[in-house]
N, C-alpha and C positions, 0 to 999 in steps of 0.2 A: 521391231516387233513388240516390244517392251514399250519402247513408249507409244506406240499406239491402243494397246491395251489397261497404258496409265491416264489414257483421253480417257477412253472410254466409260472407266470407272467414273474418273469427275464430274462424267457428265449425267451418269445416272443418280451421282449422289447427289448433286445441284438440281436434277429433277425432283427425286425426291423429298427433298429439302424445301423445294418452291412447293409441293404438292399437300407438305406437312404444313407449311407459311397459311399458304389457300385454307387450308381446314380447320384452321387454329382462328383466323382473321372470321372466316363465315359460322363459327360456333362462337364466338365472340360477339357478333354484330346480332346472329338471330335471339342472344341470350337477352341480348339488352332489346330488344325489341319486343319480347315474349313482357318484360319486366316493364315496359312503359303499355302492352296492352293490356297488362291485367292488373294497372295500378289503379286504384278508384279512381274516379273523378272528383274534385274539388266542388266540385255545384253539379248540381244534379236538376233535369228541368223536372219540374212536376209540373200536371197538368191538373189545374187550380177548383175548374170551373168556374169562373168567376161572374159568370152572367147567371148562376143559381146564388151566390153568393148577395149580388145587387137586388132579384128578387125577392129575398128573404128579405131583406133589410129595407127596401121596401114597403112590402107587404108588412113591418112590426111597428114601421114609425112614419110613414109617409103616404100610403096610400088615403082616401078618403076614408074610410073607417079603420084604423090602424090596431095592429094589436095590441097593442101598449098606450094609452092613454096620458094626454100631454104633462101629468102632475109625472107618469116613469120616465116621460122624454128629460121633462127638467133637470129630473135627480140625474139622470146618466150621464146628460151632455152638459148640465150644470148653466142651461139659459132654457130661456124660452121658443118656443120652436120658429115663431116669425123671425127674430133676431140670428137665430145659427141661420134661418134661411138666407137673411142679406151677407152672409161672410163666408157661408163653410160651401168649398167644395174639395175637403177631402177630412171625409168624416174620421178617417183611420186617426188622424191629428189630432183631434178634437180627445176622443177616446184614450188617448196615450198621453195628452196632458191629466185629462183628468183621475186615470188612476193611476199613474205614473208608473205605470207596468212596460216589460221590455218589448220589441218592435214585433216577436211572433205569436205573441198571446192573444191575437184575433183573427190567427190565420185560417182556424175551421170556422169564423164565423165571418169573417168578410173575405176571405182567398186572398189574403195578400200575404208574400214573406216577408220576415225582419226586415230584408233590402230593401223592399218596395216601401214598410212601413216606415223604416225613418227617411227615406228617400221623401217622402208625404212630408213627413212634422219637418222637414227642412224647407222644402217649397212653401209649407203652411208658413211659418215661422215668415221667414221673404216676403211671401205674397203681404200678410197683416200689415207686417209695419211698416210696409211702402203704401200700402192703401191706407190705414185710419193712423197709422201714427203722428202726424203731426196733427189730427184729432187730440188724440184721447191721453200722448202724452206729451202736454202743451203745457205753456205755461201758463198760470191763469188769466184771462182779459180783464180788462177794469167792471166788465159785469160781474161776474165770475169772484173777485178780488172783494166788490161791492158786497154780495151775498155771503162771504164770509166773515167779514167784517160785521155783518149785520146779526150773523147765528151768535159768533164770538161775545156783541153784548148782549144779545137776548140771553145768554149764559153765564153774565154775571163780568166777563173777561174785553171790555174794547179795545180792539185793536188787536185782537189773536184770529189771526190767520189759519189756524191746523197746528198739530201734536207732531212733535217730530223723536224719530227713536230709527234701530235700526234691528237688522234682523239678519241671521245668519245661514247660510245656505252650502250643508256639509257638503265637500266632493271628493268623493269616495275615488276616484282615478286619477288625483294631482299629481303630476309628477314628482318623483324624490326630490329635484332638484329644487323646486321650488316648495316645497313642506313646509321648509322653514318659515320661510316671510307668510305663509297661509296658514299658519297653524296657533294658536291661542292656548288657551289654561286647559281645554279639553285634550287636547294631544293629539285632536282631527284638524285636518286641514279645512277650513271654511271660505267661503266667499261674502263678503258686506255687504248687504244692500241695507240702504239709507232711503228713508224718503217721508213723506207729509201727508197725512191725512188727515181730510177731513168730515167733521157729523157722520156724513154721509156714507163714509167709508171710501170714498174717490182718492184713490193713491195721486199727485201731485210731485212732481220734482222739489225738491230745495232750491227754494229761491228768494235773494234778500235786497235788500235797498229797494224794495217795493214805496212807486211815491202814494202815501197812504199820510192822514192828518187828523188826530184823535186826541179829544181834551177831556180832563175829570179829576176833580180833586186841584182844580186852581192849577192844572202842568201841563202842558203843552210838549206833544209828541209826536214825530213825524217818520218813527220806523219802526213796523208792525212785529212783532215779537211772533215765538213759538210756544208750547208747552212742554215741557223736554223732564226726563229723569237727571239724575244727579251725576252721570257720565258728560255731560256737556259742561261747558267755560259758564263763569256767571256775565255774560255780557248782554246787552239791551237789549237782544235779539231773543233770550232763552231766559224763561222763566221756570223755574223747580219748586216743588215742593220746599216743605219745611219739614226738617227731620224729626225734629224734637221738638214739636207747637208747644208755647204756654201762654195760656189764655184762652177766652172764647174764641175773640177773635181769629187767633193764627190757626185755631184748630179746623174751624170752618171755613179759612180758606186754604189751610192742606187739604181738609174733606173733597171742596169742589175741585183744587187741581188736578190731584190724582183720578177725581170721576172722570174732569175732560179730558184729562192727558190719555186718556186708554183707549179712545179715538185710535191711533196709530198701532195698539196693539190687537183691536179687533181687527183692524185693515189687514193686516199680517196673521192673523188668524183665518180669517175667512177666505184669503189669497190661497193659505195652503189648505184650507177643507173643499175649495173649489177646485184646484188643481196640483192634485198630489207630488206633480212631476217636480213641482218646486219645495215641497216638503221631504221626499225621498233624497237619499244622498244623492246627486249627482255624478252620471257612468259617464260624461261626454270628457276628453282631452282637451276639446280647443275652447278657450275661454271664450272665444268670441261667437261661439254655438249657444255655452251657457247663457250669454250677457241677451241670444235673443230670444232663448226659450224666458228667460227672466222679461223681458220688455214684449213680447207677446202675451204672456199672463196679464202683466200691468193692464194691457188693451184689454183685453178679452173680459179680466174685472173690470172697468170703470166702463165698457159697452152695458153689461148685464147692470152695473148702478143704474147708469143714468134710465136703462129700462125697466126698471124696478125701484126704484128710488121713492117715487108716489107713494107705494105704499109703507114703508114706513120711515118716513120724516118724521122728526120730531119736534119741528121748532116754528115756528110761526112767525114770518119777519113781512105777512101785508102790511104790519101798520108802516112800519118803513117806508116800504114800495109805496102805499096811499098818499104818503105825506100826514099821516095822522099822528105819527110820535117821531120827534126830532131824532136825528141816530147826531150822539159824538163822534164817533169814528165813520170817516168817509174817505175814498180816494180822493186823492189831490190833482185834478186834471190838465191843471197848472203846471204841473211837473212835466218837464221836457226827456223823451229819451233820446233825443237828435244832441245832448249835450257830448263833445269829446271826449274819450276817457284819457285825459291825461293826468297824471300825476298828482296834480292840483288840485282837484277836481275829485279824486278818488279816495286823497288823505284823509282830508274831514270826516267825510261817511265811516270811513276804516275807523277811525278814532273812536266817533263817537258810537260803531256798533259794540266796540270792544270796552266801552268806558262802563266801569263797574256802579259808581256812583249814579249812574243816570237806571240801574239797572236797579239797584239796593231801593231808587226814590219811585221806581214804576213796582216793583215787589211790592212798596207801603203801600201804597196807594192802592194796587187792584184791592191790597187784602180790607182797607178800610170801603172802596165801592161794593164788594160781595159782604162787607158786613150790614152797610145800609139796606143793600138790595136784599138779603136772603138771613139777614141776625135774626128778625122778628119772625120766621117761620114757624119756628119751631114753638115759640110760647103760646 
């Protein structure tokens, strides 16, 4: 009788026990359930309107009588409107280079968000430099080589190719780990960008052992130099100023190098009043985003040069082209690039770009041709 009355008990408390389990397990599962449906969402859809969005925008720059007239389109989208026509089709990109503002600050006026916006300036960025980049960041052709060659002595300088200098471009999200090797006397991390420009402002890569053949002053020279501040090597290739000129002479040819050498820093001026995105610190992490919002600018300035370029040149090189005045410095066509680059072959060039005395005897020399060519101006 006892132990059947000691079943009994176990078994109600084993009931109850599984019945306390059950209500503990389902006050548990509905808690966390109540807690994942009334946690916000992460992204939230809005509905844009975007086809009022395309209308407007439209209707202010595109239609046949637009509201904005082509000198507003210029300043905004920083070209000319034929020109954005052959390239752009995502205006959003265009817009975020040039004021280099974050991905959702044209979302009331074109309906697109951050995602979608830099989602844009990356396909933009892609699309440009598979389409005109082996365009626009070429290296120069022997016409091209010709023509600058040609500005170079109508300027006083044969045999100068473009101004070379460099320019720095803050990144405000570089990782700690790498600060160090990016980081300079300012205490921000930067990135370098180098490059050549010329007259014209047409940004150009760095490029040397150009076959190029130019005589004056009784000396014979066959590798076209730069224009460069006093952070570059004195070698045959980089020509500097004069610190401390004494004389007529050395003063008026410090005067003209420093005028032409600024070539290279209007190019980098005007780079970042065109496109902010490259003058603003840099938000992006992966260098290789940076390196094409940097070589998309490059394009996008030297399209708007060479579109705009006519109007204001400055330098006059028909007689050249005519045949009407002899040029000294000219390509050398003679020059083979099919030659091997062995060793042998490469020393010489090395040598003689880095040979200082060849460099101290083209310094005399340009400063005695700009004293013939431009001493008598001033009397």
């Amino acid at each position: 009788m006892s132990s059947s009355s000691s079943s009994g008990v176990d078994e109600m408390l084993n009931e109850a026990f599984d019945e306390m389990f059950d209500q503990e397990i389902d006050s548990t599962f509905d808690s966390i359930v109540d807690v994942q449906a009334n946690k916000p969402r992460r992204r939230a859809y809005i509905e844009r309107d975007r086809e009022q969005g395309h209308n407007i925008l439209w209707n202010d720059y595109f239609r046949e009588n637009p509201t904005y007239p082509p000198q507003m389109f210029r300043r905004r989208f920083r070209m000319n409107k034929p020109l954005f026509l052959r390239i752009v089709d995502h205006l959003t990109a265009i817009r975020m280079m040039a004021y280099g503002q974050s991905g959702d600050t044209y979302d009331e006026y074109l309906r697109l968000g951050e995602s979608t916006a830099l989602l844009c300036l990356e396909n933009f960025t892609n699309g440009i430099i598979q389409l005109f980049g082996d365009e626009y960041l070429r290296r120069p052709t022997p016409e091209d080589l010709q023509r600058l060659l040609d500005v170079g002595e109508v300027r006083g300088f044969p045999g100068m190719i473009g101004s070379i200098d460099c320019m720095h471009w803050e990144w405000k999200n570089c990782p700690t780990a790498w600060r160090g090797q990016y980081t300079r006397g300012s205490a921000k991390p930067t990135i370098v960008f180098e490059a050549v420009a010329s007259d014209d402002l047409w940004i150009w890569h760095t490029f040397f052992g150009l076959p190029v053949k130019f005589k004056f002053n009784s000396h014979n020279y066959r590798i076209p130099y730069y224009l460069t501040d006093g952070i570059y090597p004195k070698w045959s290739t980089f020509i500097q100023s004069i610190p401390l000129p004494q004389g007529p002479k050395a003063e008026l040819f410090a005067e003209r190098q420093e005028s032409v050498r600024k070539d290279v820093e209007r190019a980098f001026a005007v780079l970042q009043s065109r496109f902010a995105i490259v003058k603003n610190p840099a938000r992006l992490w992966d260098k290789e985003k940076i390196g094409r919002i940097m070589r998309i600018s490059i394009i996008l300035h030297n399209m708007i040069v060479e579109n705009e370029r006519h109007r204001y040149t400055l330098y006059d090189t028909s007689d050249f082209v005519a045949g009407e005045s002899s040029r000294s410095s000219q390509v050398d066509f003679s020059y083979s690039t099919e030659i091997p680059s062995y060793i042998s072959n490469m020393l010489p060039i090395r040598n003689q770009i880095r040979d200082q005395q060849i460099h101290d005897r083209l310094k005399a020399d340009l400063a005695e041709n700009i004293w013939q060519k431009f001493g008598n101006l001033d009397e």
